[in-house]
N, CA, C and O atoms as CSV, one atom per row, in Angstrom:
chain,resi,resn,atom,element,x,y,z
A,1,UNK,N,N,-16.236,-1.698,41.592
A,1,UNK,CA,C,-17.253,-0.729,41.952
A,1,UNK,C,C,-17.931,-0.217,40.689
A,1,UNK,O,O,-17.201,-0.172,39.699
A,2,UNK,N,N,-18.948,0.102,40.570
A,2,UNK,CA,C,-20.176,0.182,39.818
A,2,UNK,C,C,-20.412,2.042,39.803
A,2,UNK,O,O,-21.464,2.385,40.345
A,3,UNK,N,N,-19.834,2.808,39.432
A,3,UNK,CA,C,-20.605,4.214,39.410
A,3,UNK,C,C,-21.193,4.755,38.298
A,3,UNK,O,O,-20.695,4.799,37.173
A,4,UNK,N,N,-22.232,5.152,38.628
A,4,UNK,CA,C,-23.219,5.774,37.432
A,4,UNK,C,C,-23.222,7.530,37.435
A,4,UNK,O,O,-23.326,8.351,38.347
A,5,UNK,N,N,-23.055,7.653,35.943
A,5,UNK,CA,C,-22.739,9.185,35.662
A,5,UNK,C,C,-23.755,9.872,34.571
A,5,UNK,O,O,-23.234,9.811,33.457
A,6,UNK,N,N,-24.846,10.410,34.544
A,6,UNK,CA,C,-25.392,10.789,33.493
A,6,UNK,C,C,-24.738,12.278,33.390
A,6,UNK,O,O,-24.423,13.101,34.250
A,7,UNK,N,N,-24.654,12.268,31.642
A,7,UNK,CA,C,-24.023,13.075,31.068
A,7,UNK,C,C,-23.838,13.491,29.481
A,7,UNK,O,O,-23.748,12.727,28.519
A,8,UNK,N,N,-23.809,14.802,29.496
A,8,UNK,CA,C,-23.603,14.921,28.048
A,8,UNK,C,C,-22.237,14.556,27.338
A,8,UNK,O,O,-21.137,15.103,27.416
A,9,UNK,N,N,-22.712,13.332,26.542
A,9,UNK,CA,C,-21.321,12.879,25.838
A,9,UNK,C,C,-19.642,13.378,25.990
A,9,UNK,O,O,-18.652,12.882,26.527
A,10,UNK,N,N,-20.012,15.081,24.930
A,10,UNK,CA,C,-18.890,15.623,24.508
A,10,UNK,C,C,-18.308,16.081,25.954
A,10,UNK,O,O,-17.100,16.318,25.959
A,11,UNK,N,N,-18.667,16.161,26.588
A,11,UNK,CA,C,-18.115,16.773,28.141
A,11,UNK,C,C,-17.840,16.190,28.919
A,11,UNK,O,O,-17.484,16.767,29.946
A,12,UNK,N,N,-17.845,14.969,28.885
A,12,UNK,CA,C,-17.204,14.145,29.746
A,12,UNK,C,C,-16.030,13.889,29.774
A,12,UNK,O,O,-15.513,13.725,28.669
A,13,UNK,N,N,-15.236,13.767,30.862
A,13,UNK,CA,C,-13.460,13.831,30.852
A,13,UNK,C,C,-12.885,12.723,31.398
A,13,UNK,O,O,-11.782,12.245,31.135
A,14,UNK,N,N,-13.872,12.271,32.337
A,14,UNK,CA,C,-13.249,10.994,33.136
A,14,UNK,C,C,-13.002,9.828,32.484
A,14,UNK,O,O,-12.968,9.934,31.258
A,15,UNK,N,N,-12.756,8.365,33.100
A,15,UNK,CA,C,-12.327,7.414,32.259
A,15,UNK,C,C,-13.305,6.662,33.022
A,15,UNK,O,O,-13.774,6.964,34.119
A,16,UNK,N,N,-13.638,5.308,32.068
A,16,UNK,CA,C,-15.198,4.410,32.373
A,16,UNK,C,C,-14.306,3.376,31.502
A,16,UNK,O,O,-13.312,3.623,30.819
A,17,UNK,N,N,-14.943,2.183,31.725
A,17,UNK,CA,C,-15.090,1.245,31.356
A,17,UNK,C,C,-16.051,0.494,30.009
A,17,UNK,O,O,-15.736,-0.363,29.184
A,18,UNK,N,N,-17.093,1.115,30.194
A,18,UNK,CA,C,-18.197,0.802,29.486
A,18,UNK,C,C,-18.768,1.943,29.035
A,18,UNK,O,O,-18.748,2.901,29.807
A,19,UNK,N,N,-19.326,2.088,27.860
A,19,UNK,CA,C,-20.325,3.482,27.628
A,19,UNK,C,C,-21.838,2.809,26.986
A,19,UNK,O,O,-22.157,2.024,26.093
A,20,UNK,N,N,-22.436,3.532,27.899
A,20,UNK,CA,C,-23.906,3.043,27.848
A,20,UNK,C,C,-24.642,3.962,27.214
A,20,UNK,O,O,-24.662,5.051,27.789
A,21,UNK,N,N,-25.453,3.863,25.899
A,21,UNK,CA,C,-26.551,5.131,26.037
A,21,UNK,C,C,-27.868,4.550,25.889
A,21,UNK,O,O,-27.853,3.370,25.540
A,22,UNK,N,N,-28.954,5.055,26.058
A,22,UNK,CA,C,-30.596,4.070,25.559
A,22,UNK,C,C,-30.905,5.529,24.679
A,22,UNK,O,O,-30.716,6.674,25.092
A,23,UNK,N,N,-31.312,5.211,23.656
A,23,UNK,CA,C,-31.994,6.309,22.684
A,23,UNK,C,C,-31.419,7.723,22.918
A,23,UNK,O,O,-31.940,8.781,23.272
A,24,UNK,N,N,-30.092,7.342,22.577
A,24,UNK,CA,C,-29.266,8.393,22.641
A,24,UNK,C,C,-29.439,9.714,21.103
A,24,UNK,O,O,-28.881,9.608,20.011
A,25,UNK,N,N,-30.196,10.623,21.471
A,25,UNK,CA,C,-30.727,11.323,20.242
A,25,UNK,C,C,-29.856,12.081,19.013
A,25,UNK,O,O,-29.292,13.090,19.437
A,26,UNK,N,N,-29.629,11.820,17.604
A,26,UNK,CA,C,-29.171,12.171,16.731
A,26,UNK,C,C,-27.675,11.634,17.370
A,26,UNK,O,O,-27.295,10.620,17.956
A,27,UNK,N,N,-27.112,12.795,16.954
A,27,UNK,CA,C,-25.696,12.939,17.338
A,27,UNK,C,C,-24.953,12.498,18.787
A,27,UNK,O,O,-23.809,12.155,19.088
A,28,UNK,N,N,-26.522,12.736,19.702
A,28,UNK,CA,C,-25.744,12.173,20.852
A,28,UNK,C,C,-24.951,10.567,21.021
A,28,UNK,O,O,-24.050,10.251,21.797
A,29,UNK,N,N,-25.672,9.720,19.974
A,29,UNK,CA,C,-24.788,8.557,20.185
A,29,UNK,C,C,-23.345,8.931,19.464
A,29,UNK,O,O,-22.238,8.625,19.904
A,30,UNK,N,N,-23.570,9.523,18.490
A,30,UNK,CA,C,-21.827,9.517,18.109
A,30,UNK,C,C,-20.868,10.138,18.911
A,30,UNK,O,O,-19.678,10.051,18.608
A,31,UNK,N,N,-21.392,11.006,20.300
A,31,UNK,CA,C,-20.469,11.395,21.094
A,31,UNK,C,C,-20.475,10.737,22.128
A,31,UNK,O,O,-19.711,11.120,23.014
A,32,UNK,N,N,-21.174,9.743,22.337
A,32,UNK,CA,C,-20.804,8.471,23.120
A,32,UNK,C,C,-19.614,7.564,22.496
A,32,UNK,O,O,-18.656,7.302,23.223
A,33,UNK,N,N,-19.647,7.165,21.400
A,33,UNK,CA,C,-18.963,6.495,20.501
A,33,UNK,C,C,-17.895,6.827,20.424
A,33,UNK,O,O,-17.021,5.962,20.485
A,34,UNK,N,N,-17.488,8.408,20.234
A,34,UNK,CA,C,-16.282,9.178,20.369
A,34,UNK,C,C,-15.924,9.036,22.024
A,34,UNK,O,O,-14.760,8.636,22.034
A,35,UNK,N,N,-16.223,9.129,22.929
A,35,UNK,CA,C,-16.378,8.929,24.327
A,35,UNK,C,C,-15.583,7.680,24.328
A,35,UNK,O,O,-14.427,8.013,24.589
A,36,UNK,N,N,-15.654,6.448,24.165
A,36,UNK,CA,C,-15.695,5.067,23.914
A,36,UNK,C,C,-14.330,4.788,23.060
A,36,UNK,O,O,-13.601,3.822,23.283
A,37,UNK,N,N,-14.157,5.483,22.343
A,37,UNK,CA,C,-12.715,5.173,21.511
A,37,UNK,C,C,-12.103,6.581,22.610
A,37,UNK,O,O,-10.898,6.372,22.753
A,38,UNK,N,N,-12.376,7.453,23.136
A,38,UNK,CA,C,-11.404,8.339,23.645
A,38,UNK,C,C,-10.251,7.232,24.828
A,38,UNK,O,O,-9.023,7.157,24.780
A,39,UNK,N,N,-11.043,6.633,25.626
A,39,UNK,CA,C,-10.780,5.905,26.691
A,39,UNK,C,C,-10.715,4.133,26.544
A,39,UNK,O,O,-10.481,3.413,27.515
A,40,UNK,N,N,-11.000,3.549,24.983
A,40,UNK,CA,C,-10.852,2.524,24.932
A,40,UNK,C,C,-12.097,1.748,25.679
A,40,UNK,O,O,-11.973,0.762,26.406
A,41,UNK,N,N,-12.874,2.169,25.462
A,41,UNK,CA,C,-14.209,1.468,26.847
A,41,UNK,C,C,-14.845,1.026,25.386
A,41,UNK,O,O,-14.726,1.381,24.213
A,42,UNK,N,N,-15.661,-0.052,26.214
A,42,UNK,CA,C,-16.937,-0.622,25.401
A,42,UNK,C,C,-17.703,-0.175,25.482
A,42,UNK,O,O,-18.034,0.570,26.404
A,43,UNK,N,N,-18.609,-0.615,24.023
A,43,UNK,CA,C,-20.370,0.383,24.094
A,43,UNK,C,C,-20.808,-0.215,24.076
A,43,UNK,O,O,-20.349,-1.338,23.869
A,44,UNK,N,N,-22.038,0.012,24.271
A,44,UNK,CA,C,-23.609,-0.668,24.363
A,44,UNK,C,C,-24.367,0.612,24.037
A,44,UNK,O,O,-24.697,1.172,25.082
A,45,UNK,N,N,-24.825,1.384,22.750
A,45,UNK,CA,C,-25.335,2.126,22.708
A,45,UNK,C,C,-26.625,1.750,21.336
A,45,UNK,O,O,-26.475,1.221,20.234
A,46,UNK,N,N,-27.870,2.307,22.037
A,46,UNK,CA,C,-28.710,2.220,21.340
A,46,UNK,C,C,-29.721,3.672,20.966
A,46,UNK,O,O,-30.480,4.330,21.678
A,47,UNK,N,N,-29.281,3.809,19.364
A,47,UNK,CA,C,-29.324,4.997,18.681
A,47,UNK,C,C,-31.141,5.406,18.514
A,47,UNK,O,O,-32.141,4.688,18.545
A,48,UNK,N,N,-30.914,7.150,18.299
A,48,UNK,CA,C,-32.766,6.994,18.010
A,48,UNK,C,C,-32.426,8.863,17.144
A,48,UNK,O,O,-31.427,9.539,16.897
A,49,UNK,N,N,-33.889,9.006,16.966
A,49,UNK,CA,C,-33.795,10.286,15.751
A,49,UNK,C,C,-32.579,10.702,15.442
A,49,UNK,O,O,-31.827,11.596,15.831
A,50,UNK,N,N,-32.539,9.401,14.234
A,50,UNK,CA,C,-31.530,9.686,13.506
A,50,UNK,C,C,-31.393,11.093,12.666
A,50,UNK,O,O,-30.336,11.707,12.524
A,51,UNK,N,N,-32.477,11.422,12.218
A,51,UNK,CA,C,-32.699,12.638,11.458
A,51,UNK,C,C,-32.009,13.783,12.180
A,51,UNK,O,O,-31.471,14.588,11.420
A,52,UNK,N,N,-31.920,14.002,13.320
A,52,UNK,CA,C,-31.505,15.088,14.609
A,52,UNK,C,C,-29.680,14.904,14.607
A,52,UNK,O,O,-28.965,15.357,15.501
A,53,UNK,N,N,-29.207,14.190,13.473
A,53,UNK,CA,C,-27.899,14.327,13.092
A,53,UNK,C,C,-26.965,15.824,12.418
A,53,UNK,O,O,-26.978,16.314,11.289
A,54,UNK,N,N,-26.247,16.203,13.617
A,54,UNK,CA,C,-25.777,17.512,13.031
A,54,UNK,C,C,-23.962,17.429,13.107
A,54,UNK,O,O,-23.517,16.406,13.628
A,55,UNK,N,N,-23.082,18.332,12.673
A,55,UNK,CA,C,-21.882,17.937,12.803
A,55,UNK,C,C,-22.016,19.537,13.751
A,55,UNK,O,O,-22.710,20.552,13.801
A,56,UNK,N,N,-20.687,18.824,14.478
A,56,UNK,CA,C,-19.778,19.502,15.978
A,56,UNK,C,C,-18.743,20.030,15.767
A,56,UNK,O,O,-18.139,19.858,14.708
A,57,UNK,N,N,-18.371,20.679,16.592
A,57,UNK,CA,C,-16.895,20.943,16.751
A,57,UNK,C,C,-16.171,19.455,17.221
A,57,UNK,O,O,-15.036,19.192,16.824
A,58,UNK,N,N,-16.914,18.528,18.084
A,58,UNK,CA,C,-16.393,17.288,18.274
A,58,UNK,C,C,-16.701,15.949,17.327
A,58,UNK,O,O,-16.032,14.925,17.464
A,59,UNK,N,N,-17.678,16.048,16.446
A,59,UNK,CA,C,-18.112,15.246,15.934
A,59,UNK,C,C,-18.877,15.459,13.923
A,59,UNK,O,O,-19.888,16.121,13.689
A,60,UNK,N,N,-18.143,14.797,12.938
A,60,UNK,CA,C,-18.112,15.095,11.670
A,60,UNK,C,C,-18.803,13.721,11.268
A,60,UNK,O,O,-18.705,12.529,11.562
A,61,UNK,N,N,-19.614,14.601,10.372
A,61,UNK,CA,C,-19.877,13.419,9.234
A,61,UNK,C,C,-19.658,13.080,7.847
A,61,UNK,O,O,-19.845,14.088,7.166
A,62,UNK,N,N,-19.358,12.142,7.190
A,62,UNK,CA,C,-19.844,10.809,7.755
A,62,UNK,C,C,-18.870,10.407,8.671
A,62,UNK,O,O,-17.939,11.188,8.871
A,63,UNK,N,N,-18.906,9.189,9.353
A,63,UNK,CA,C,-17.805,8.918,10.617
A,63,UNK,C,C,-16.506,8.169,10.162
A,63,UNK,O,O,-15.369,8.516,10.481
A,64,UNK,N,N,-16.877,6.919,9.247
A,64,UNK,CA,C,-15.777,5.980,8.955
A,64,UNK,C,C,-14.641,6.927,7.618
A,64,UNK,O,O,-14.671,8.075,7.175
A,65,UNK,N,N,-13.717,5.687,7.349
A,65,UNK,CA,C,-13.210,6.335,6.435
A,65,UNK,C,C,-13.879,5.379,4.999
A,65,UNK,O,O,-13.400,5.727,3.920
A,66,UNK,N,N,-14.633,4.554,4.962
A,66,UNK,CA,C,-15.047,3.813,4.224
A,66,UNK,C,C,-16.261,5.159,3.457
A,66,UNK,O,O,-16.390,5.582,2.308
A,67,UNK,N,N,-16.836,5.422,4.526
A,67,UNK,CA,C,-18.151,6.165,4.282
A,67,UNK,C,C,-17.888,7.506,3.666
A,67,UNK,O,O,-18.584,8.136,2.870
A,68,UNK,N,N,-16.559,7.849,4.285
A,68,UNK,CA,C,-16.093,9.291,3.594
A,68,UNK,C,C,-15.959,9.296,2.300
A,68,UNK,O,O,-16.359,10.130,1.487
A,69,UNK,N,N,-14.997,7.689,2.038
A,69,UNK,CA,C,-14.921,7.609,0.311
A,69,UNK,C,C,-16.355,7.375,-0.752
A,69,UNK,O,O,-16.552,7.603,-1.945
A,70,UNK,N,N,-17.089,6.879,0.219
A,70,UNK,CA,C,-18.646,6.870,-0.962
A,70,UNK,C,C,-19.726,7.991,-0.744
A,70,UNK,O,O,-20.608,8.092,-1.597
A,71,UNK,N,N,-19.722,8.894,0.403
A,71,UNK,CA,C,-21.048,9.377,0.500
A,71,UNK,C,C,-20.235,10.662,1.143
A,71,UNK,O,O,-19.280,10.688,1.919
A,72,UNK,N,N,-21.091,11.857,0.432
A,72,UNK,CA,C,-20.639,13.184,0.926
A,72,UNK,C,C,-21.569,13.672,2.037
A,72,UNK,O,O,-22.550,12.982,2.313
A,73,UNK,N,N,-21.319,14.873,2.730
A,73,UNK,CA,C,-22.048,15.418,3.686
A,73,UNK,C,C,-23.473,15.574,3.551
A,73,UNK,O,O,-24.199,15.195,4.470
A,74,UNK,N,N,-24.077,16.220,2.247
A,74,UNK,CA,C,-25.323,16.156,2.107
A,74,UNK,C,C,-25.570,14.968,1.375
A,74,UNK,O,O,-26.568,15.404,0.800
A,75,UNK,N,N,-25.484,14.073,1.034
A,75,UNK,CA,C,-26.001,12.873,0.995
A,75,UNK,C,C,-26.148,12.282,2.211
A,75,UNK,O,O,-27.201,11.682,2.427
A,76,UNK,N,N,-25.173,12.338,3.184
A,76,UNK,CA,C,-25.225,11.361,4.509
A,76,UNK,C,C,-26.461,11.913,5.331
A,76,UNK,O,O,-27.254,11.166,5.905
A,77,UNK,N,N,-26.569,13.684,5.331
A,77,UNK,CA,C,-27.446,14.021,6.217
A,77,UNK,C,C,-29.084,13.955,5.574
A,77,UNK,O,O,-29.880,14.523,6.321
A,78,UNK,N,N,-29.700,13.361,4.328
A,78,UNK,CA,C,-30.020,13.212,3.657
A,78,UNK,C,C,-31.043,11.568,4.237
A,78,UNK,O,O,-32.211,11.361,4.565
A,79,UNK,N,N,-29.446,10.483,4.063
A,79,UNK,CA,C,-29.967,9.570,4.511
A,79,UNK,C,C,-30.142,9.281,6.003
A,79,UNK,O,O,-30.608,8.304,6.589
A,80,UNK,N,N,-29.609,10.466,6.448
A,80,UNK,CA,C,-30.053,10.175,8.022
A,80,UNK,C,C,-31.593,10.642,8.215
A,80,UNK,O,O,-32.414,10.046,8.912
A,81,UNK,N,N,-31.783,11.586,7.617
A,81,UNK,CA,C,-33.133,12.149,7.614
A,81,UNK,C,C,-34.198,10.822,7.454
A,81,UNK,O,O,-34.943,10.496,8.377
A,82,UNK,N,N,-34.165,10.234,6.381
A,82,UNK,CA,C,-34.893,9.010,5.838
A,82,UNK,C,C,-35.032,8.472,6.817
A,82,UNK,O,O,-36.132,8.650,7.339
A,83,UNK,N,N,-34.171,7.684,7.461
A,83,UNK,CA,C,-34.233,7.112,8.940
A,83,UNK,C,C,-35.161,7.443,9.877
A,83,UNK,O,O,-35.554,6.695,10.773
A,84,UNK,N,N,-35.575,8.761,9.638
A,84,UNK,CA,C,-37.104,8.739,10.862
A,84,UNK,C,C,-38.004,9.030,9.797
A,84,UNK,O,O,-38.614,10.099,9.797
A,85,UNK,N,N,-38.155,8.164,8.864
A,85,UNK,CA,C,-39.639,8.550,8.173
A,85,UNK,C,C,-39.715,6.834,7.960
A,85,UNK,O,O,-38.850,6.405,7.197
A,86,UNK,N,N,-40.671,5.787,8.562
A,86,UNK,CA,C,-41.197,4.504,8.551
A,86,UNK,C,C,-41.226,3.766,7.325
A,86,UNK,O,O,-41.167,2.537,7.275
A,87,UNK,N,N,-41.329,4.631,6.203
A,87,UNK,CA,C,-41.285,3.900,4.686
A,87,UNK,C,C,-39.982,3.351,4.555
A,87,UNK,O,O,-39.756,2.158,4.354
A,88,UNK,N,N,-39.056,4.321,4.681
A,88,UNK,CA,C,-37.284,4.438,4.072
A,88,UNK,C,C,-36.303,3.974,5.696
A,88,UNK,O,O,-35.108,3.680,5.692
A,89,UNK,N,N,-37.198,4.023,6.953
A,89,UNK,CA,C,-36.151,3.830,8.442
A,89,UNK,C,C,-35.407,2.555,8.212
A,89,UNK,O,O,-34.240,2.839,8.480
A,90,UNK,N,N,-35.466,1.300,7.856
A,90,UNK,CA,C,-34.607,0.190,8.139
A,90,UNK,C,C,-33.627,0.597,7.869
A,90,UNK,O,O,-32.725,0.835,8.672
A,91,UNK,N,N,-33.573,0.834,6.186
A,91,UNK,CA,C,-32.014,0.999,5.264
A,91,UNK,C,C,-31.176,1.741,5.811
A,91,UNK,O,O,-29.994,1.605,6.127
A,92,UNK,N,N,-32.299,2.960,5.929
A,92,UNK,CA,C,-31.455,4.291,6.224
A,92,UNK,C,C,-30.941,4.280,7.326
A,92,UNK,O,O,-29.881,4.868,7.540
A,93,UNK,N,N,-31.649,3.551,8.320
A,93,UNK,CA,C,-30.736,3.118,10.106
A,93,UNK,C,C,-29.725,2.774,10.210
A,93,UNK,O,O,-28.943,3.168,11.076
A,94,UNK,N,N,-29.410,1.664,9.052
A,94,UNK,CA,C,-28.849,0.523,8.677
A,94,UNK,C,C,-27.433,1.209,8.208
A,94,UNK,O,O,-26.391,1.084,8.851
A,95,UNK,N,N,-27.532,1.804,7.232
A,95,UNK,CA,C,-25.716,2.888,6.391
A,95,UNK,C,C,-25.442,3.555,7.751
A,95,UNK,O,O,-24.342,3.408,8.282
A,96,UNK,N,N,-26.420,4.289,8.331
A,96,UNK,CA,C,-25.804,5.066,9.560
A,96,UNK,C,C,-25.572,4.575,10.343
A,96,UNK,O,O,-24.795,5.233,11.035
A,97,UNK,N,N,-25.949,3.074,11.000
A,97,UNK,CA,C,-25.138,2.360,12.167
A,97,UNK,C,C,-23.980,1.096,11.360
A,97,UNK,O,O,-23.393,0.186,11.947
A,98,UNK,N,N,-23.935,1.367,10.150
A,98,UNK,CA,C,-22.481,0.642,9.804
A,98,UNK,C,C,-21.818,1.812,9.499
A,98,UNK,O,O,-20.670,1.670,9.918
A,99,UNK,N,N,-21.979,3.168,8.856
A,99,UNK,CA,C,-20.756,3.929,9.287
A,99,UNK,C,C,-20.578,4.051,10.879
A,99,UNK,O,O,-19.454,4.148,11.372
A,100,UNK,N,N,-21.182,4.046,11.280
A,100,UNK,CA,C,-20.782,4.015,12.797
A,100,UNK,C,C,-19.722,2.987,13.480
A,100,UNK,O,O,-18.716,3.251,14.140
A,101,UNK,N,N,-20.292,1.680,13.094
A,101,UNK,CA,C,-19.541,0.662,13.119
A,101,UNK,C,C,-18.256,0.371,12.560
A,101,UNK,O,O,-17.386,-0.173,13.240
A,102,UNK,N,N,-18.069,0.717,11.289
A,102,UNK,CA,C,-16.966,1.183,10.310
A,102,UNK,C,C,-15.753,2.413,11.404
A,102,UNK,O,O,-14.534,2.375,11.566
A,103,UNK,N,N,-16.512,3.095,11.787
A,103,UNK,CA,C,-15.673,4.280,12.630
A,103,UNK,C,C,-15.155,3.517,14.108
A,103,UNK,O,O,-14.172,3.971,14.694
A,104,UNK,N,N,-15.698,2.655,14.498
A,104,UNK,CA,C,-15.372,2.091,15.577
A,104,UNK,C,C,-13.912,1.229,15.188
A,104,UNK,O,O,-12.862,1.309,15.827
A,105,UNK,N,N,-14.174,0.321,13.861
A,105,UNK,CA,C,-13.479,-0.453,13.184
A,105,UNK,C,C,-12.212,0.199,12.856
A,105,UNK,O,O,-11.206,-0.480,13.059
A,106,UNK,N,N,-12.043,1.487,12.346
A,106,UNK,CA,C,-11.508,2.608,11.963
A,106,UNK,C,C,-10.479,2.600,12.987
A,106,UNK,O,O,-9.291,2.604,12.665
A,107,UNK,N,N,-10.893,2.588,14.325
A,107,UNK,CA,C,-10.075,2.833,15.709
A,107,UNK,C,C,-10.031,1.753,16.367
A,107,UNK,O,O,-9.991,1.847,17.593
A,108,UNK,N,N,-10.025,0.551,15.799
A,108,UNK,CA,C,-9.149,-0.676,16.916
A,108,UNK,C,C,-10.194,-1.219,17.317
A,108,UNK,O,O,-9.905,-1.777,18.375
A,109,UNK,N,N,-11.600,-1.429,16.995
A,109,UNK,CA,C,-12.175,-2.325,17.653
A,109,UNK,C,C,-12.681,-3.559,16.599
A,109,UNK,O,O,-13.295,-3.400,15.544
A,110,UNK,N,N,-12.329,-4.565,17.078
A,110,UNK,CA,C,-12.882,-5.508,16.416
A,110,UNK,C,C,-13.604,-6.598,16.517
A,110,UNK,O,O,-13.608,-7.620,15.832
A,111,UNK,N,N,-14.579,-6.103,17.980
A,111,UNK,CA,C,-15.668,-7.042,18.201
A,111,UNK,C,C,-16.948,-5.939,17.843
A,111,UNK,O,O,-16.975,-4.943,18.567
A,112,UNK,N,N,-17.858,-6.032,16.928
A,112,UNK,CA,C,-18.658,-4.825,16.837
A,112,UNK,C,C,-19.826,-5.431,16.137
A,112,UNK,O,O,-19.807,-6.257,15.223
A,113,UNK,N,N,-20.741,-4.933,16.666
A,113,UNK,CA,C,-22.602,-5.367,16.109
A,113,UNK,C,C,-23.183,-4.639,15.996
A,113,UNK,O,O,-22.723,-3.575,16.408
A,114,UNK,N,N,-24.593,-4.590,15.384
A,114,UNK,CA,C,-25.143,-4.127,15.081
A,114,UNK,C,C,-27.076,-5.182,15.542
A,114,UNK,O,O,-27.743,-5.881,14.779
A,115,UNK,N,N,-27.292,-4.894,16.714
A,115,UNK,CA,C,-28.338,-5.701,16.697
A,115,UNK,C,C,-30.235,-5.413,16.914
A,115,UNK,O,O,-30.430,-4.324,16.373
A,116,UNK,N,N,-31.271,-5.822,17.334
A,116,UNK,CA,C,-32.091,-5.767,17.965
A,116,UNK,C,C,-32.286,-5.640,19.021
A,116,UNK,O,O,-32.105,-6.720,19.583
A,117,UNK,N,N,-32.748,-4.442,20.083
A,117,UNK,CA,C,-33.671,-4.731,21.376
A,117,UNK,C,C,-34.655,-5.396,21.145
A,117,UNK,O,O,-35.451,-4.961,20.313
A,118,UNK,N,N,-34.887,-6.529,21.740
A,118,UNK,CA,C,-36.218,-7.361,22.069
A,118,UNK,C,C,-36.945,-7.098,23.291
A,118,UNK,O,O,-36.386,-7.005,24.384
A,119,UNK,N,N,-38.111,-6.985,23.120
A,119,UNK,CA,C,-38.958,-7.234,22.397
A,119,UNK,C,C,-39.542,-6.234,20.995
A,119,UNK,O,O,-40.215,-5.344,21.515
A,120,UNK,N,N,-39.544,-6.117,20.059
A,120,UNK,CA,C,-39.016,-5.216,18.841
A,120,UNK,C,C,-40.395,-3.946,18.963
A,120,UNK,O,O,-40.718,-2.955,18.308
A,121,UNK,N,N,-40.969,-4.729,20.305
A,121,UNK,CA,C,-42.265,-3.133,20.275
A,121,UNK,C,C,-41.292,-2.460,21.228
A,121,UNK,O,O,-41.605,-1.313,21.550
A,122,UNK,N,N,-40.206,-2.938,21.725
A,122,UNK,CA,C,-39.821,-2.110,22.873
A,122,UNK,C,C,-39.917,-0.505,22.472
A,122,UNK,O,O,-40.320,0.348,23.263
A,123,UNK,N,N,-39.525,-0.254,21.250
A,123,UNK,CA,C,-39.118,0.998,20.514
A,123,UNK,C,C,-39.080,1.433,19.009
A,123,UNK,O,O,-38.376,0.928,18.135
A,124,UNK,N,N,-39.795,2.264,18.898
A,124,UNK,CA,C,-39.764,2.841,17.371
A,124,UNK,C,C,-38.017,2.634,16.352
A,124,UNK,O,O,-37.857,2.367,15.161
A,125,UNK,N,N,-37.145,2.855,17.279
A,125,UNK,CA,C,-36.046,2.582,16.683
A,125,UNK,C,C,-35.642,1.660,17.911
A,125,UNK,O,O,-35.910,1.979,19.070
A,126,UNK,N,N,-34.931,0.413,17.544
A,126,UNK,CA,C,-34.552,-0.729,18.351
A,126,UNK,C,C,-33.308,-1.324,18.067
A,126,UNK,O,O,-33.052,-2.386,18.634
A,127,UNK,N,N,-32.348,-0.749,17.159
A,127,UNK,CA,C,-30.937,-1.108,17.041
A,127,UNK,C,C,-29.767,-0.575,18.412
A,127,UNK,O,O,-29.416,0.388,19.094
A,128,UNK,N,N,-29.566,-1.854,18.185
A,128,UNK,CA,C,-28.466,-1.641,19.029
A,128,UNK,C,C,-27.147,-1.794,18.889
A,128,UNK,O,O,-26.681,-2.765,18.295
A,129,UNK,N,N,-26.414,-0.861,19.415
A,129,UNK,CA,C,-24.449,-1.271,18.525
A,129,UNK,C,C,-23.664,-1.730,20.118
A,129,UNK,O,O,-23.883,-1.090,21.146
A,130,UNK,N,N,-22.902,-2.732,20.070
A,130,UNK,CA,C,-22.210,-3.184,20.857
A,130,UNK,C,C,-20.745,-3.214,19.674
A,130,UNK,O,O,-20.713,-3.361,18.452
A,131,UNK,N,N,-19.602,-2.993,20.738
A,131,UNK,CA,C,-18.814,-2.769,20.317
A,131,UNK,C,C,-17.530,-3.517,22.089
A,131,UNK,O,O,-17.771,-3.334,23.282
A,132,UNK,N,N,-16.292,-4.303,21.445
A,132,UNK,CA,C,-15.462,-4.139,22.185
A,132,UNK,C,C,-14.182,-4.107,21.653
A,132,UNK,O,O,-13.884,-4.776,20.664
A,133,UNK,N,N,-12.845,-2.863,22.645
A,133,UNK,CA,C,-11.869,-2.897,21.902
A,133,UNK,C,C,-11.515,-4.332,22.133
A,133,UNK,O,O,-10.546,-4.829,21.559
């Protein structure tokens, strides 16, 4: 059976299979992500204003432990910012969805990407992270 739940990340309690987000904003993908390692489910989440990155009571940055050892808090929120300005967005997309990936890695998963929505006008930001434990 197939049930669909829209919801804010951090508040969700139940158990899923899969975690889905489409332009899940700033932080909201990392509490999908956290969502996703809570319950062992796979993601399919595709991130957007990155800049709109803040830390939680549920959610710290940077995420991995790789990222913790090279880049401090205001550097990370720094290069997340970059990420929504078109000159500096690839790179800067790019460190923030491999610490992401890194944090997934961090917790037992070891099928994990980092890819394109096609068709690449679909969206101003078009990465997508798939992940399975």
């Amino acid at each position: 059976a197939v049930v669909s739940t829209q919801s804010t990340g951090g508040q969700f309690v139940g158990h899923f299979d899969i975690g889905v987000s489409l332009h899940a904003c700033g932080s909201a993908t990392d509490a999908v992500l956290s969502q996703c390692v809570r319950v062992g489910a796979a993601v399919v989440s595709s991130p957007c204003c990155y800049g709109k990155i803040v830390t939680s009571d549920h959610v710290t940055y940077p995420r991995s432990e790789l990222f913790r050892e090279c880049v401090g808090g205001p550097e990370y929120f720094s290069i997340s910012r970059q990420a929504d300005h078109m000159s500096e967005a690839e790179g800067a997309m790019k460190c923030v969805d491999i610490d992401r990936i890194e944090f997934l890695r961090d917790r037992g998963f070891s099928n994990v990407s980092i890819s394109k929505l096609t068709p690449l006008s679909c969206s101003p930001k078009n990465n997508v992270i798939v992940a399975i434990k």
